[in-house]
C-alpha positions in Angstrom: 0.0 0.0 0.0 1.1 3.3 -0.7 0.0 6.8 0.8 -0.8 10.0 -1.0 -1.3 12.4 1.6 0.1 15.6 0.2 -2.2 16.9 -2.3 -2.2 19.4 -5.2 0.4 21.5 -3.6 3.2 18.4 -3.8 6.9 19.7 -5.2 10.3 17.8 -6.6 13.3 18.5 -8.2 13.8 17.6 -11.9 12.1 18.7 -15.5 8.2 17.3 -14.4 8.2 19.9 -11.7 9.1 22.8 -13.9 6.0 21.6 -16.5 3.6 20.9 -13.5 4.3 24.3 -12.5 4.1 26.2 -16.1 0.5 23.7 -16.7 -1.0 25.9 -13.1 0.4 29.0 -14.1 -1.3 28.5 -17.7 -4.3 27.0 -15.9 -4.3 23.8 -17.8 -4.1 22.3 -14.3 -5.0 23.2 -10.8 -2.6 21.4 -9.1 0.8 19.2 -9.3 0.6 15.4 -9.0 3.8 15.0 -8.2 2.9 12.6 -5.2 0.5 11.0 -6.3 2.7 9.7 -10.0 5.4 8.6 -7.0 3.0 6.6 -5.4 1.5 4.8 -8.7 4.9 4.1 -9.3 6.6 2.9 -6.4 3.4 0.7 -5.8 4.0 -3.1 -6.0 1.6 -4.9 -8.4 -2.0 -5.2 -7.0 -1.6 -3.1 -4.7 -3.1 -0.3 -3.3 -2.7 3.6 -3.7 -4.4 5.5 -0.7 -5.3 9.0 -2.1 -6.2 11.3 1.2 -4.1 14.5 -0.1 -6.2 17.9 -1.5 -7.0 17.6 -4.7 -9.0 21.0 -6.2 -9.9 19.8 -9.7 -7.8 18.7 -13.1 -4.7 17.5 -13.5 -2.2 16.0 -16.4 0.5 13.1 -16.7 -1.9 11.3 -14.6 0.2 7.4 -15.0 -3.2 5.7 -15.6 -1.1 2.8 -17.7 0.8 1.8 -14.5 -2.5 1.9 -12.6 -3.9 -0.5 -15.1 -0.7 -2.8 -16.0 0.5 -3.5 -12.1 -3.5 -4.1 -11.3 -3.7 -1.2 -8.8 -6.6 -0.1 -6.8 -6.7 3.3 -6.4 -8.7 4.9 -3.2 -9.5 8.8 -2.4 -11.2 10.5 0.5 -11.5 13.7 1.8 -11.8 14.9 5.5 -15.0 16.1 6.5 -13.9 19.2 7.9 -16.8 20.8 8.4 -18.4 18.2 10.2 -15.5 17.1 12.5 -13.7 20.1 13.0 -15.6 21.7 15.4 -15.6 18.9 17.2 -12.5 18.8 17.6 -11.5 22.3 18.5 -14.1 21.9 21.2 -12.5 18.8 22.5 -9.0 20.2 22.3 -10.0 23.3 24.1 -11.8 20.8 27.1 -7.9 18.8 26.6 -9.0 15.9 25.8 -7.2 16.2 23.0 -3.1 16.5 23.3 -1.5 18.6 20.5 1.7 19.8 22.0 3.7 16.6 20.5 2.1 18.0 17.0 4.6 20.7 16.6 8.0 19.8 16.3 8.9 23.9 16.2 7.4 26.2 17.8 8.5 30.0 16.9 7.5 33.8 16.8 5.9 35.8 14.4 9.2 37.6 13.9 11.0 34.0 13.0 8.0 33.0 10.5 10.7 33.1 7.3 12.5 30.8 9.2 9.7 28.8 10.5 8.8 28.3 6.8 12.3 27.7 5.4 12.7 25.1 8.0 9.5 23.3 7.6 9.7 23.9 3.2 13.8 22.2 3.3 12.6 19.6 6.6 15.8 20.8 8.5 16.1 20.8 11.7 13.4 17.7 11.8 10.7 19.8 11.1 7.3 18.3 10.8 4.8 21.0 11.3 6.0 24.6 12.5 4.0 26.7 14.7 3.8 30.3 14.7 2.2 31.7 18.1 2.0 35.4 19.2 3.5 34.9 22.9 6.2 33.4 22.0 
């Protein structure tokens, strides 16, 4: 089984990331399946490719030949955010919910480049960056 959990907004090095990029700007796509063709392809035959990234609408190079030749399923969901989130703020705000361990960083407004830069290049071991005012 392999995961696609990064969505429309998924970058890489090399020539398909330069023409994923000029097919949005030109809005022949709205977003860059850059994850989603690594998934297809590092998938072992009959497997299974879990879609759960953000996907807004159209995109190209889609390797529906792999899909088919290795036997693939493919799967997609979204989160119900409007249904669960509210929830779960709630539930946080009770703490019943932990989130501390969630952030790996935890930085100023004034150190937000950074905050970015390390969570864009994973340095550091950033996951997930937080920006909070008190800090």
């Amino acid at each position: 089984m392999c995961i696609e959990a990064v969505g429309m907004e998924a970058r890489s090095d090399g020539p398909m990331h330069l023409y994923d990029q000029a097919e949005q700007q030109l809005r022949l796509q709205t977003g860059r399946p850059t994850a989603v063709r690594r998934a297809i392809h590092a998938c072992l035959k009959a497997g299974t490719v879990s879609v759960l990234g953000v996907f807004a609408g159209a995109v190209d190079k889609f390797p529906l030949g792999a899909v088919i030749n290795k036997g693939l399923t493919v799967r997609n969901a979204q989160m119900h955010g409007q249904r669960y989130i509210p929830m779960l703020l709630d539930r946080s705000a009770a703490g019943e919910i932990e989130t501390a361990r969630l952030a790996t960083h935890t930085l100023s407004p004034d150190q937000a480049p950074m905050a970015y830069d390390l969570f864009k290049h994973k340095t550091d071991g950033c996951v997930r960056a937080v920006i909070r005012p008190e800090y």
